[in-house]
MARVO-716575 format. One record per residue (C-alpha): residue number from 1; y, x, z; chain; residue in one letter. Coordinates in steps of 0.02 Angstrom, whole numbers. Example, Ala and Ser with C-alpha at 12.3 -4.5 7.8 and 13.67 -1.06 7.14 Angstrom:
+-----+--------+--------+--------+-------+-----+
!   n !  north !   east !     up ! chain ! res !
+-----+--------+--------+--------+-------+-----+
!   1 !   -225 !    615 !    390 !     A !   A !
!   2 !    -53 !    684 !    357 !     A !   S !
+-----+--------+--------+--------+-------+-----+
END
This chain:
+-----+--------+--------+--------+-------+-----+
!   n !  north !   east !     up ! chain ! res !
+-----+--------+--------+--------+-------+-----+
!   1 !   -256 !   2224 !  -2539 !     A !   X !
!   2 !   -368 !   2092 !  -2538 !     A !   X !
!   3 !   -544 !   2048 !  -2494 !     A !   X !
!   4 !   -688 !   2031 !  -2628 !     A !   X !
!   5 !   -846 !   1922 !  -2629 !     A !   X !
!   6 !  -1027 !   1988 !  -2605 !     A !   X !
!   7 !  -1097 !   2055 !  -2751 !     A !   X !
!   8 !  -1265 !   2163 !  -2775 !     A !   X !
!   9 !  -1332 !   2291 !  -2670 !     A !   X !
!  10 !  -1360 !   2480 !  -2730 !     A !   X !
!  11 !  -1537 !   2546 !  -2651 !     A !   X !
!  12 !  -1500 !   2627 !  -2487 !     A !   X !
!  13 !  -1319 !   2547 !  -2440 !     A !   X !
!  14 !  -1435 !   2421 !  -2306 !     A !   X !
!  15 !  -1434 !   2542 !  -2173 !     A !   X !
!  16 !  -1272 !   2616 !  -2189 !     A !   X !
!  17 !  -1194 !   2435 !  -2192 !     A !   X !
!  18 !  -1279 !   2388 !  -2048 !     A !   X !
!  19 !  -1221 !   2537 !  -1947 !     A !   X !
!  20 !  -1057 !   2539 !  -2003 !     A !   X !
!  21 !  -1057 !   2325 !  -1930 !     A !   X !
!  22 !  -1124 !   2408 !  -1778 !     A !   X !
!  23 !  -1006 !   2541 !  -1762 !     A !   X !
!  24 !   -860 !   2420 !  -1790 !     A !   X !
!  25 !   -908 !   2270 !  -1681 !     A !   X !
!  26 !   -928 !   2432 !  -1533 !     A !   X !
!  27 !   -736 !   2469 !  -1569 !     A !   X !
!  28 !   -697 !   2293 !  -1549 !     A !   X !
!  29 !   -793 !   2274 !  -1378 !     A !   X !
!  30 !   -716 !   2433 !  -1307 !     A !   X !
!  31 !   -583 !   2506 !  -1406 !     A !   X !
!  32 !   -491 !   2637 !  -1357 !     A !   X !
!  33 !   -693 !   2729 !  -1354 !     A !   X !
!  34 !   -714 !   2926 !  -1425 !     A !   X !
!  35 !   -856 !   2953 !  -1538 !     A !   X !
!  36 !   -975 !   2992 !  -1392 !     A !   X !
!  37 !   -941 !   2829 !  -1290 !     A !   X !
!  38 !  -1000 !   2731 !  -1464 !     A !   X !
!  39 !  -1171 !   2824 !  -1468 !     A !   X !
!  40 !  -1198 !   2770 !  -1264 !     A !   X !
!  41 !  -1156 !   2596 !  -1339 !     A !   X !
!  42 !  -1215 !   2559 !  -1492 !     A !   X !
!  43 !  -1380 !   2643 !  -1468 !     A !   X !
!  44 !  -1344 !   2751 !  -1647 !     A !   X !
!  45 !  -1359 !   2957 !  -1657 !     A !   X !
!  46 !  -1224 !   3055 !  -1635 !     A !   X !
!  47 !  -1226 !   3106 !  -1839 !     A !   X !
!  48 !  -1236 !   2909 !  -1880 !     A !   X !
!  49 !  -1093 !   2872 !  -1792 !     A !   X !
!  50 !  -1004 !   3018 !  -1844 !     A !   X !
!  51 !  -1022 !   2980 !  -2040 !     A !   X !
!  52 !   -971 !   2792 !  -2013 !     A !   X !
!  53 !   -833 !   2819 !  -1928 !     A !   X !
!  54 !   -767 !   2925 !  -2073 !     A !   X !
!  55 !   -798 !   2791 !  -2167 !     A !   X !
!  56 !   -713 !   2661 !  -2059 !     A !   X !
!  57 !   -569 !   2755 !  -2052 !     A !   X !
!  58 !   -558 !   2768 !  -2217 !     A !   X !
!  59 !   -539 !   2580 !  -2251 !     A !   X !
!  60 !   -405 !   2586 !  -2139 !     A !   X !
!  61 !   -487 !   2456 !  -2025 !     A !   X !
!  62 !   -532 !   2591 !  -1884 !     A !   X !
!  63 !   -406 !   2735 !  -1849 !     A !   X !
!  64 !   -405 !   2900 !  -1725 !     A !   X !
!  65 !   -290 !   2896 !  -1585 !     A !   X !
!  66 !   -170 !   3048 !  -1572 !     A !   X !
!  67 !   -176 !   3061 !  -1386 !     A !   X !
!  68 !   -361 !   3122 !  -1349 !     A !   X !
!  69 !   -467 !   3084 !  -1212 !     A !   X !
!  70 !   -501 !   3205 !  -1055 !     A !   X !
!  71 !   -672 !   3287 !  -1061 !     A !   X !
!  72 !   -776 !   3230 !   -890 !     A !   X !
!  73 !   -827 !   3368 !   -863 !     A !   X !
!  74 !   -841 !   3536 !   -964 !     A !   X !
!  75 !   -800 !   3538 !  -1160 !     A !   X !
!  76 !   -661 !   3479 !  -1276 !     A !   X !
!  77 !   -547 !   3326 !  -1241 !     A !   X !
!  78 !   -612 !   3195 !  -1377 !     A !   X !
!  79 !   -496 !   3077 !  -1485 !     A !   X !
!  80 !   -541 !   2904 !  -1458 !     A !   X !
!  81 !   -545 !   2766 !  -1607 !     A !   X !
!  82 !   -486 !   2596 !  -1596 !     A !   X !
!  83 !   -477 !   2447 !  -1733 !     A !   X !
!  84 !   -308 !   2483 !  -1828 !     A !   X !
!  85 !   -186 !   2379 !  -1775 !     A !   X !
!  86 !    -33 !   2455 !  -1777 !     A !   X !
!  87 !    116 !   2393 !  -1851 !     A !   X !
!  88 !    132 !   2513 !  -1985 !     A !   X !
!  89 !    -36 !   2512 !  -2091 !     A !   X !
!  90 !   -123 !   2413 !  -1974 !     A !   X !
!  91 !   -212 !   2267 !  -2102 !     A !   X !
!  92 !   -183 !   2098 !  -2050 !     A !   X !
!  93 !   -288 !   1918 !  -2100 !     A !   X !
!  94 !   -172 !   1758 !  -2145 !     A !   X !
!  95 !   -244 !   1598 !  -2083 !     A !   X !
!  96 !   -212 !   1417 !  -2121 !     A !   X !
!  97 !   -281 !   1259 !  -2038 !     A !   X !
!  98 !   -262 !   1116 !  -2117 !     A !   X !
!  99 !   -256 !    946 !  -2013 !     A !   X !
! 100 !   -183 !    796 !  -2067 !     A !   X !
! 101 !    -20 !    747 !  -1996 !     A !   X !
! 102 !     38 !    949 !  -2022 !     A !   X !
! 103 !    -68 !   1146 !  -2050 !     A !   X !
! 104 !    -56 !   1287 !  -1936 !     A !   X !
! 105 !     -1 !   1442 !  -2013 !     A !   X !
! 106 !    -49 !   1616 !  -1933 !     A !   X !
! 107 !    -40 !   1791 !  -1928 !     A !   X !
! 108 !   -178 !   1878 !  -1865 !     A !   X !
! 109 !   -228 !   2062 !  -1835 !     A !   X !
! 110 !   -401 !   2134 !  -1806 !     A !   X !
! 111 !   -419 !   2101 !  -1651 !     A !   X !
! 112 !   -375 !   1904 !  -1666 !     A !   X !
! 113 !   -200 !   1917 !  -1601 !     A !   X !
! 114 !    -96 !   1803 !  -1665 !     A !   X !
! 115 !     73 !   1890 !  -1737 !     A !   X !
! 116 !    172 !   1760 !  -1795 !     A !   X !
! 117 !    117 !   1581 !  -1847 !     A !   X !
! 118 !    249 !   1430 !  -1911 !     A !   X !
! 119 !    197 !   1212 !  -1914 !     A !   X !
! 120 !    209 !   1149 !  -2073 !     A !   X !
! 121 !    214 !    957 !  -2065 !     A !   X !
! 122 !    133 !    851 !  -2210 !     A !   X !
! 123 !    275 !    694 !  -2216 !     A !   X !
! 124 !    304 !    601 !  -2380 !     A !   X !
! 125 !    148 !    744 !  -2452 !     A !   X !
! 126 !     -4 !    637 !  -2531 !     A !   X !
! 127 !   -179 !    694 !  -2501 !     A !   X !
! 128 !   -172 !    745 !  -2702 !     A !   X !
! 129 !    -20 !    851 !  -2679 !     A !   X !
! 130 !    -69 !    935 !  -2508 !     A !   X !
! 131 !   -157 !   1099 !  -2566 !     A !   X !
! 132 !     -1 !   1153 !  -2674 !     A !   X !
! 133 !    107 !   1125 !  -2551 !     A !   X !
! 134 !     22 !   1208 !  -2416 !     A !   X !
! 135 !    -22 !   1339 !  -2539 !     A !   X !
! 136 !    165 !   1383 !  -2578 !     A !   X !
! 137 !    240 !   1363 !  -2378 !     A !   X !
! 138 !    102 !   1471 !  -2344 !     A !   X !
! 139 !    161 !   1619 !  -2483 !     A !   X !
! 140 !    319 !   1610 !  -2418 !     A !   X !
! 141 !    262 !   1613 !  -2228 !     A !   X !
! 142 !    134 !   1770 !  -2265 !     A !   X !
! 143 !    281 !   1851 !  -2378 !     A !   X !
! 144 !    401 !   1854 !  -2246 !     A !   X !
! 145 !    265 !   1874 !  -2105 !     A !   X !
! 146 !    184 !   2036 !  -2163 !     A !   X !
! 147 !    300 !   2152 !  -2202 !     A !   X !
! 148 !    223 !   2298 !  -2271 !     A !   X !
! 149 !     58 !   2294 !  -2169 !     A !   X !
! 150 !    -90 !   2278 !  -2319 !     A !   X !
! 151 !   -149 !   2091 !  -2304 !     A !   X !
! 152 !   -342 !   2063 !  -2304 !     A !   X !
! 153 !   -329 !   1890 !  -2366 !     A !   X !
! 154 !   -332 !   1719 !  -2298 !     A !   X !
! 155 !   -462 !   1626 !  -2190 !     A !   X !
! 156 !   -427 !   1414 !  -2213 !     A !   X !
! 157 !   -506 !   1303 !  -2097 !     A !   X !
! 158 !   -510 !   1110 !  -2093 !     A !   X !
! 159 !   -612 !    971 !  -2044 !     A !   X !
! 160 !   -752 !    891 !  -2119 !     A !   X !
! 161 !   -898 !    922 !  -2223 !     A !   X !
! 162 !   -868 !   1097 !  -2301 !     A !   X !
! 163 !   -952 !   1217 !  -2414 !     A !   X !
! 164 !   -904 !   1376 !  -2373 !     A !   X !
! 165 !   -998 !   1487 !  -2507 !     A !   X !
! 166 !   -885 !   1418 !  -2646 !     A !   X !
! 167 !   -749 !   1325 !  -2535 !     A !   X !
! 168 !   -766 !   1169 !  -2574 !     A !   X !
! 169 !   -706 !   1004 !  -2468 !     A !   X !
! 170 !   -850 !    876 !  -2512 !     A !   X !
! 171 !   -802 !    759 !  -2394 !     A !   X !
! 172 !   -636 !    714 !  -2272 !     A !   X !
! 173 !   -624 !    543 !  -2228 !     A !   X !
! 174 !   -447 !    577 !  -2163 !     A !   X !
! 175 !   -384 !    641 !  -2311 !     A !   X !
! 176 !   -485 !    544 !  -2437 !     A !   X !
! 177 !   -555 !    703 !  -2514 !     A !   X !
! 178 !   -721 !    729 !  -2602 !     A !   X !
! 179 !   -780 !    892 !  -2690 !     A !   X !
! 180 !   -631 !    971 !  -2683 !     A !   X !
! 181 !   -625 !   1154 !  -2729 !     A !   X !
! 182 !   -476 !   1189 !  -2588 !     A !   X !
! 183 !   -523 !   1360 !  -2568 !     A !   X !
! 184 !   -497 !   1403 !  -2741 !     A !   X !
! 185 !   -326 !   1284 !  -2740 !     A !   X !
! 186 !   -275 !   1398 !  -2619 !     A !   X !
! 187 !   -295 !   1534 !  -2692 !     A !   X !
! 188 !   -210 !   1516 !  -2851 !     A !   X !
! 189 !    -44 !   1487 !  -2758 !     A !   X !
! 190 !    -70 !   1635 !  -2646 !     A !   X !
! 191 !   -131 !   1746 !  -2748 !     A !   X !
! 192 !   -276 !   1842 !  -2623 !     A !   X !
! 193 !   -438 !   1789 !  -2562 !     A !   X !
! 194 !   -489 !   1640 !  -2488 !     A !   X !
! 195 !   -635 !   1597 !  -2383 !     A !   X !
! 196 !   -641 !   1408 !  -2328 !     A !   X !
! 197 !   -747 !   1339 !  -2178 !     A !   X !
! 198 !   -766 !   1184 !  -2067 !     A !   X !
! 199 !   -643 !   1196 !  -1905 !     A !   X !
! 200 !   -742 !   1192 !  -1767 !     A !   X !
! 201 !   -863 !   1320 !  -1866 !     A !   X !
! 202 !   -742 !   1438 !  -1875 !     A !   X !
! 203 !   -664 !   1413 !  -1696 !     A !   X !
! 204 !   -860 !   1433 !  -1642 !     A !   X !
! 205 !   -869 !   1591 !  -1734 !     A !   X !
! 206 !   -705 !   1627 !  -1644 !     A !   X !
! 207 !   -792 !   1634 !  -1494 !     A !   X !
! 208 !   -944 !   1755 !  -1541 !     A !   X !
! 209 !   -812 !   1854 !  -1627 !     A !   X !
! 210 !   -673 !   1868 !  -1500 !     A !   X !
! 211 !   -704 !   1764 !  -1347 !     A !   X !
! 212 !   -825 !   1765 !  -1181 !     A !   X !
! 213 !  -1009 !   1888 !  -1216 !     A !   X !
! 214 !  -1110 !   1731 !  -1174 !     A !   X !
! 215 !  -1029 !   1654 !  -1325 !     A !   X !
! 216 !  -1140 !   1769 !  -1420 !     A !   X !
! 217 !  -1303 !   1710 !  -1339 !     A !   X !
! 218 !  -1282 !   1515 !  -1375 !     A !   X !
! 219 !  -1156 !   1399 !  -1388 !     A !   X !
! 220 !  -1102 !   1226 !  -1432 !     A !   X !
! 221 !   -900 !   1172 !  -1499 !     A !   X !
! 222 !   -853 !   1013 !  -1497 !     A !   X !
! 223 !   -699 !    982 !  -1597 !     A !   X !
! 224 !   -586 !    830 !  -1545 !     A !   X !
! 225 !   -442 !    789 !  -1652 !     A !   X !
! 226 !   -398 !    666 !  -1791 !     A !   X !
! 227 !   -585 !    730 !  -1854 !     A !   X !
! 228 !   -703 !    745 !  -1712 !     A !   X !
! 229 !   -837 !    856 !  -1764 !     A !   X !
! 230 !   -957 !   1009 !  -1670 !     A !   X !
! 231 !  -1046 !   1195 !  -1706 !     A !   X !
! 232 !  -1190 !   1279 !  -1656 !     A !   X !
! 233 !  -1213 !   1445 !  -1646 !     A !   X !
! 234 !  -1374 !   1541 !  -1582 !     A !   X !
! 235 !  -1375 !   1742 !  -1558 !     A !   X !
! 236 !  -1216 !   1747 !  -1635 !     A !   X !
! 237 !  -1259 !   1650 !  -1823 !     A !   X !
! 238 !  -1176 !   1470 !  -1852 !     A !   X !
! 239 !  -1279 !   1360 !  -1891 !     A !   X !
! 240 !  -1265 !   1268 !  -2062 !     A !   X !
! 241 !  -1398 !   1168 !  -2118 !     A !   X !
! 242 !  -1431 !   1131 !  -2296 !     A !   X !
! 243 !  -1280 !   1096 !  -2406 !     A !   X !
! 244 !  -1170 !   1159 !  -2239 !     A !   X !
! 245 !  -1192 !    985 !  -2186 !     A !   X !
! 246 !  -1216 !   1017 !  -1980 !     A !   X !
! 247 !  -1113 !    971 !  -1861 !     A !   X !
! 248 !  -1062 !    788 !  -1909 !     A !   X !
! 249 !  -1056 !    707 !  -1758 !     A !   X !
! 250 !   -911 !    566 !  -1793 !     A !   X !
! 251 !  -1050 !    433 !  -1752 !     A !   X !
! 252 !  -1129 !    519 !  -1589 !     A !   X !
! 253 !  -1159 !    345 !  -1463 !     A !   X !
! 254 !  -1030 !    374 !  -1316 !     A !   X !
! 255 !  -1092 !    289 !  -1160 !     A !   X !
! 256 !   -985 !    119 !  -1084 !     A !   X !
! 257 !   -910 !    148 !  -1269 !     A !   X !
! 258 !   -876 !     -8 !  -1346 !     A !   X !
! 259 !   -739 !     48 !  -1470 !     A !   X !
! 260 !   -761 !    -20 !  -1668 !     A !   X !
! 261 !   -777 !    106 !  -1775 !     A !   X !
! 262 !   -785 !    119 !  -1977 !     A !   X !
! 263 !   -977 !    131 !  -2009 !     A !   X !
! 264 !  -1008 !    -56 !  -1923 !     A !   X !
! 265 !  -1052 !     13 !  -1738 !     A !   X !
! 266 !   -955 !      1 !  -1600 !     A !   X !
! 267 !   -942 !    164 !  -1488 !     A !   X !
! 268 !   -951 !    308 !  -1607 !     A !   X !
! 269 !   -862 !    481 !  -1534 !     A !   X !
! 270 !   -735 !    482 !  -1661 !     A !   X !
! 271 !   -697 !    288 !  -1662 !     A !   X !
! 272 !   -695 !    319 !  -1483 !     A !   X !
! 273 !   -588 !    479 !  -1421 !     A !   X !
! 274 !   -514 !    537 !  -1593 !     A !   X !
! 275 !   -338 !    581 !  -1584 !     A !   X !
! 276 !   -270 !    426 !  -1709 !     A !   X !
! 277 !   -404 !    320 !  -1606 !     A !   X !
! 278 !   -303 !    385 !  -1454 !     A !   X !
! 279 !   -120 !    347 !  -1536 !     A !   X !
! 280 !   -163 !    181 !  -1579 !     A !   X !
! 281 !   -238 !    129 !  -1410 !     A !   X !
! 282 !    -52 !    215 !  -1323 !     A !   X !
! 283 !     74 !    124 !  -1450 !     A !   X !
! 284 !    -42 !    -62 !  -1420 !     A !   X !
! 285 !    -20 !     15 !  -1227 !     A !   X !
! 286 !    174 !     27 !  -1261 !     A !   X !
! 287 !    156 !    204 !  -1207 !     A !   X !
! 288 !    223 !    302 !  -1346 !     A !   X !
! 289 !    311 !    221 !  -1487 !     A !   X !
! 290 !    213 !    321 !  -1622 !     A !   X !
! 291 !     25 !    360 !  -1631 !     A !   X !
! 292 !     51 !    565 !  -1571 !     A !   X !
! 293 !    -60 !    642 !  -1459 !     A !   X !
! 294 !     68 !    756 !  -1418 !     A !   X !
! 295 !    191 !    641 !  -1385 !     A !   X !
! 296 !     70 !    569 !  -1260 !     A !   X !
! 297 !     41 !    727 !  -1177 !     A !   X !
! 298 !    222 !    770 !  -1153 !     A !   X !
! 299 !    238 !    559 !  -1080 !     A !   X !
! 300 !     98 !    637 !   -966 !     A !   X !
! 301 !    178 !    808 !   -915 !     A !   X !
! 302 !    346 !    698 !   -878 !     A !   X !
! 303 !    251 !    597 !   -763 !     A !   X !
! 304 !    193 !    436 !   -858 !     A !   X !
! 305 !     44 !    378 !   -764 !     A !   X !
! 306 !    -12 !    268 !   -888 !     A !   X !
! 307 !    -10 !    421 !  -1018 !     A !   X !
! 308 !    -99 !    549 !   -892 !     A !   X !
! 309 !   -248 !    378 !   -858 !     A !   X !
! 310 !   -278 !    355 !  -1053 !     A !   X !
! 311 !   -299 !    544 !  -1079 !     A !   X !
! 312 !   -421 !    575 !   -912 !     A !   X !
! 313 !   -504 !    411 !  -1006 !     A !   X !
! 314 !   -519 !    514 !  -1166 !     A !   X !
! 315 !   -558 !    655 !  -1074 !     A !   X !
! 316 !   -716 !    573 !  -1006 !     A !   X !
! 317 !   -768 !    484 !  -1141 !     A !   X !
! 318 !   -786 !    678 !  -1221 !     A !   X !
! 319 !   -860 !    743 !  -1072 !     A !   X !
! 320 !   -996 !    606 !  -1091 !     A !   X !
! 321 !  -1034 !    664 !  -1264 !     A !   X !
! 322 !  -1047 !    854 !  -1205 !     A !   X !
! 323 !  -1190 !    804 !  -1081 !     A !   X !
! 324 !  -1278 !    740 !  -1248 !     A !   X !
! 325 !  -1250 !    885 !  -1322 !     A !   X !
! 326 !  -1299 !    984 !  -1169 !     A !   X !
! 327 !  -1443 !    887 !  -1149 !     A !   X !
! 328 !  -1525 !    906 !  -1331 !     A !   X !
! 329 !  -1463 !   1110 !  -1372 !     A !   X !
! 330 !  -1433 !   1178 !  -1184 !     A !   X !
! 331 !  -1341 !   1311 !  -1228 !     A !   X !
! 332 !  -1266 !   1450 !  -1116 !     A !   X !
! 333 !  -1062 !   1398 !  -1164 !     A !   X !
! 334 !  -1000 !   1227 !  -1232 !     A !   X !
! 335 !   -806 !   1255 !  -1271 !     A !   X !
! 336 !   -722 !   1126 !  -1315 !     A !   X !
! 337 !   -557 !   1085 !  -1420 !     A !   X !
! 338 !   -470 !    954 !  -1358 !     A !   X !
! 339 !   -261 !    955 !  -1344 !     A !   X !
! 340 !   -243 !    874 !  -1179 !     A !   X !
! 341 !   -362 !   1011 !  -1102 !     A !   X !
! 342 !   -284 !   1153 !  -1188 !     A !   X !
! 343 !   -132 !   1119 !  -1126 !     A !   X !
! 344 !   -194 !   1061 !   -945 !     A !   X !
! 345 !   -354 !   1124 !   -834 !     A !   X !
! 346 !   -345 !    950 !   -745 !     A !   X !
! 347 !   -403 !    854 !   -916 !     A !   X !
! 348 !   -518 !   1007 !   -938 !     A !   X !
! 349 !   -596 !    963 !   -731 !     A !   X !
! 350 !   -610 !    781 !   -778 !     A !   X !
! 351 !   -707 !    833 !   -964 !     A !   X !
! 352 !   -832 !    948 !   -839 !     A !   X !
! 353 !   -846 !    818 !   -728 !     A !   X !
! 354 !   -897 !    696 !   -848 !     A !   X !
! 355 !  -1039 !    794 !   -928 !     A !   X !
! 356 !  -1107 !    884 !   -764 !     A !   X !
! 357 !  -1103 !    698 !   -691 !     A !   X !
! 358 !  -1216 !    634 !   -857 !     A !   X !
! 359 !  -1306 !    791 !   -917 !     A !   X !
! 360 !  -1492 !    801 !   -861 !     A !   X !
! 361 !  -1493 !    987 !   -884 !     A !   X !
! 362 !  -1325 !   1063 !   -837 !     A !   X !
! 363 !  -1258 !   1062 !   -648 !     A !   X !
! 364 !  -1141 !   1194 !   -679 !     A !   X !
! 365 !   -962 !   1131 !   -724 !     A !   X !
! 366 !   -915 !   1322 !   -788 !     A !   X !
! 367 !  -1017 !   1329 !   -938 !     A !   X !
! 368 !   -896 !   1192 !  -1002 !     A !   X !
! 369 !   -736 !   1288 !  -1061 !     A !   X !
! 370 !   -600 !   1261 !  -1187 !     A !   X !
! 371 !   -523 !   1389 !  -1314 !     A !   X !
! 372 !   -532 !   1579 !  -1286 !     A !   X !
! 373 !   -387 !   1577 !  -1389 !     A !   X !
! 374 !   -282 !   1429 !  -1298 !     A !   X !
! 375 !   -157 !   1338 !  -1401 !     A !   X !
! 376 !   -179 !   1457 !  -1523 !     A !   X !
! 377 !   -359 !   1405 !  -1555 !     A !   X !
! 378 !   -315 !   1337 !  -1748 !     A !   X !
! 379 !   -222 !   1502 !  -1802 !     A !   X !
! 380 !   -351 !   1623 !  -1728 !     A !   X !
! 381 !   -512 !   1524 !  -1781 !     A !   X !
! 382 !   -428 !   1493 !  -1977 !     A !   X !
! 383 !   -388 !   1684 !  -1995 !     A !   X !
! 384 !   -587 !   1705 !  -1925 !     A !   X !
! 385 !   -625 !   1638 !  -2075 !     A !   X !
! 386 !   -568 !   1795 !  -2156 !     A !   X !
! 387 !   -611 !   1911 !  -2015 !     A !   X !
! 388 !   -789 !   1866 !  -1966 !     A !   X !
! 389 !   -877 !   1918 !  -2146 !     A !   X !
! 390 !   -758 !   2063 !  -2125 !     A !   X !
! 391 !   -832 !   2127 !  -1969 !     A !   X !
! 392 !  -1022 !   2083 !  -2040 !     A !   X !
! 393 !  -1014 !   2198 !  -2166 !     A !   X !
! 394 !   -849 !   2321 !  -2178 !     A !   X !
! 395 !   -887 !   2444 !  -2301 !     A !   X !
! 396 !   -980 !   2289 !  -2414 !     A !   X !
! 397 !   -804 !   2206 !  -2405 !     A !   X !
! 398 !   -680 !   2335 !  -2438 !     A !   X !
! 399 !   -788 !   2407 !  -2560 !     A !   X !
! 400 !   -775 !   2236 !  -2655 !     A !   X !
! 401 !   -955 !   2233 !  -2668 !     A !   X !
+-----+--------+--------+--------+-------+-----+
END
């Protein structure tokens, strides 16, 4: 069971598409709801909601709970819906995220829960090889991961330039790619849909999908790890830009930065607080005796000063580029993915600190957050991939059209 692209529109399906979105997204917000609680929140007549959640339930994405509802007052008890996510029939969404020293493989069902997920590391696999491999440990992941529940497809995330509408890399620095058609690379080995998108888009969309309401009013992610880039999203679209260029900010000037980078500048972001920019810096420091970021956070959880300094100095130097991005979009939520701060609130503190300390427009240190997700952030946002066009336009989808 897998997911199908887009195609034409029949006259009339606009409004029925658009209700049945509306319908669906009011599940996910407050699911368990009966049929009555949907029209008090989506706004929708009774008859409108009545007709599309037939429909939903007949894609197997929405289903009627068998235990009804007591009436408030006079009348019959009603059976609430909820998204289907049982473990028999529920659908579930595979998602991959490709870094570069290993991909995240996930699990996901429709309400972004992780179910199972596995680390598949990339040593002795060329950048030319990569896609097959991950293609195939992801089959075998998915076919032992699923069981019998009807899979949706796969959402694939990485970082860099990306074209989602045909899923094409054209540019990782990291991985030396240009114009690769990953997406459909994928595929081929898996045998189901892909979608492709840029990382931090898809943890952004993440957010409006899954995480904190305000999300869905404005928000900026800044991505921090071997590629450093960032998403916008206003009133709950990501923005692209022509060519799905936006949100290359590798060469955003870091304040007191004086790091070399690449391009001929010193102080870029990624130059500065990358995570192989951060490796290098703790081996020359003698603090780790490989360039890991995790290996310097568990050096800093054990009690290695020198470990927990360099991160709060990484830590910083990205809170300094949040109060640039604060300063130029203002937006109500700026998450921010960042391992240190996942795993720890005090790297998160000293990130807020930084940018409430610099920003011209923000005093409020809460609007600064990491993850909804947590350290499941790569899973989750990869299999949003899949989800997110899903929850745009159900019937559309299922209907293959």
């Amino acid at each position: 069971m897998t997911l199908a692209p887009a195609g034409p529109r029949m006259t009339g399906d606009g409004r029925r598409d658009a209700n049945a979105a509306l319908v669906l997204r009011t599940v996910l917000d407050h699911g368990p709801v009966t049929r009555g609680g949907v029209v008090r929140h989506s706004g929708l007549s009774a008859a409108a909601v009545s007709r599309q959640s037939a429909a939903l339930i007949g894609t197997g994405l929405v289903r009627e709970l068998p235990e009804p509802m007591a009436a408030g007052g006079v009348g019959r008890p009603s059976f609430p819906l909820d998204l289907h996510t049982g473990a028999v029939g529920g659908p579930v969404a595979g998602g991959v995220h490709i870094g570069v020293p290993a991909s995240t493989f996930g699990l996901l069902d429709l309400r972004g829960r992780v179910l199972a997920r596995r680390l598949f590391r990339h040593d002795g696999i060329g950048p030319g090889e990569l896609p097959g491999a991950v293609g195939r440990a992801l089959a075998r992941f998915l076919a032992g991961a699923t069981g019998t529940r009807p899979l949706l497809g796969v959402g694939a995330a990485v970082g860099g330039w990306v074209r989602p509408e045909d899923g094409v890399v054209v540019r990782h620095d990291a991985l030396g790619w240009r114009n690769r058609p990953l997406g459909a690379e994928l595929s081929r080995h898996l045998g189901v849909a892909v979608r492709l998108d840029n990382h931090a888009r898809t943890v952004a969309q993440s957010e409006i999908l899954f995480g904190a309401p305000s999300a869905r009013r404005s928000l900026v992610h800044l991505f921090v790890g071997n590629v450093v880039d960032a998403a916008v999203g206003i009133a709950g679209v990501i923005h692209q830009g022509p060519g799905a260029a936006a949100g290359d900010v590798a060469h955003l000037p870091v304040p007191d930065s004086t790091a070399p980078c690449p391009c001929g500048r010193t102080g870029c972001l990624e130059a500065t607080a990358s995570d192989m920019a951060l490796g290098r810096v703790a081996v020359r420091r003698g603090i780790v005796p490989e360039p890991s970021t995790a290996l310097l956070v568990d050096a800093a959880a054990a009690g290695d000063r020198r470990a927990d300094r360099l991160l709060r100095e990484r830590a910083r130097a990205v809170g300094r580029a949040a109060a640039l991005l604060l300063d130029v979009l203002n937006p109500e939520l700026v998450v921010v993915t960042e391992q240190s701060s996942v795993l720890n609130a005090d790297y998160l503190e000293e990130i807020r600190g930084a940018a409430v300390d610099l920003s011209h427009v923000c005093d409020d240190p809460e609007r600064i957050v990491g993850p909804h997700a947590g350290p499941a952030v790569l899973p989750v946002a990869a299999g949003t991939a899949l989800l997110n066009p899903l929850f745009k336009d159900p019937l559309g989808t299922r209907e293959g059209r």
